[in-house]
N, C-alpha and C positions, 0 to 999 in steps of 0.2 A: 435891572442889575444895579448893584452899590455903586455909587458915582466913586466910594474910596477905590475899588480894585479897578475900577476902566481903563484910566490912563495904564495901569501895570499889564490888564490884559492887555489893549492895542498894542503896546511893544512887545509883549511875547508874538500875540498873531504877525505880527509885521517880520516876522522872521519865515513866516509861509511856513514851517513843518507844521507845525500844531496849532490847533484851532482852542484855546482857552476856553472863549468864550462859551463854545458850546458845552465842552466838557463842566462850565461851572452852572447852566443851566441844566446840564443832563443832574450832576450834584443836587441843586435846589429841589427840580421835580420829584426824583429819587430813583428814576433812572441808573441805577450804578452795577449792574450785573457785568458788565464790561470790565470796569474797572479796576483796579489792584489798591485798595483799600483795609488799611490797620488801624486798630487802634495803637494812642501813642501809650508807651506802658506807663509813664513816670505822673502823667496828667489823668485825670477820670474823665467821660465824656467826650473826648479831645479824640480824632481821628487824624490819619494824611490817606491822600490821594497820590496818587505816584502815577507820573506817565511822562517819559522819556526823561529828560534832563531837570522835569519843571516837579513841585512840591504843590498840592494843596493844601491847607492845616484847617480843619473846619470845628466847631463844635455842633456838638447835636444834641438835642433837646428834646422843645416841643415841633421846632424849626430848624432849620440849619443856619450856622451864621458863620460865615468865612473868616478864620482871623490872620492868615497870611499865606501869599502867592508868591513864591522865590524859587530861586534854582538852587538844587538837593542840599549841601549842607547851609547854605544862608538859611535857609527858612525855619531852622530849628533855633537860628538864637534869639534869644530875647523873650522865648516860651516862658 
């Protein structure tokens, strides 16, 4: 996992509802039939993941590459 998100996931995990970490490895491998995933309309390529309170924002390529983990509306600024 990116050493940039770890510290942001531990404190989401440290809250014991939701497990990040796993959810952004289930993301990488491509695992995501579970999940509730859009594209963002205003960005190309550019996706979120949504699950309870927290935001994924990933782009996808040829890989996937995370560009920010926040709670719902923080993680849309600075797009």
């Amino acid at each position: 996992m990116v050493k940039k998100w770890k510290k942001q996931i531990e404190k989401i995990n440290s809250s014991g509802k939701i497990d990040i970490g796993k959810i952004v490895e289930d993301l990488i491998d491509g695992k995501t039939s579970t999940y509730d995933i859009s594209p963002l309309e205003w960005k190309k390529n550019i996706f979120r993941l949504k699950t309870s309170k927290y935001r994924i924002v990933f782009e996808k390529w040829a890989e996937i590459k995370i560009l920010k983990i926040d709670k719902r509306w923080d993680v849309y600024k600075g797009l």
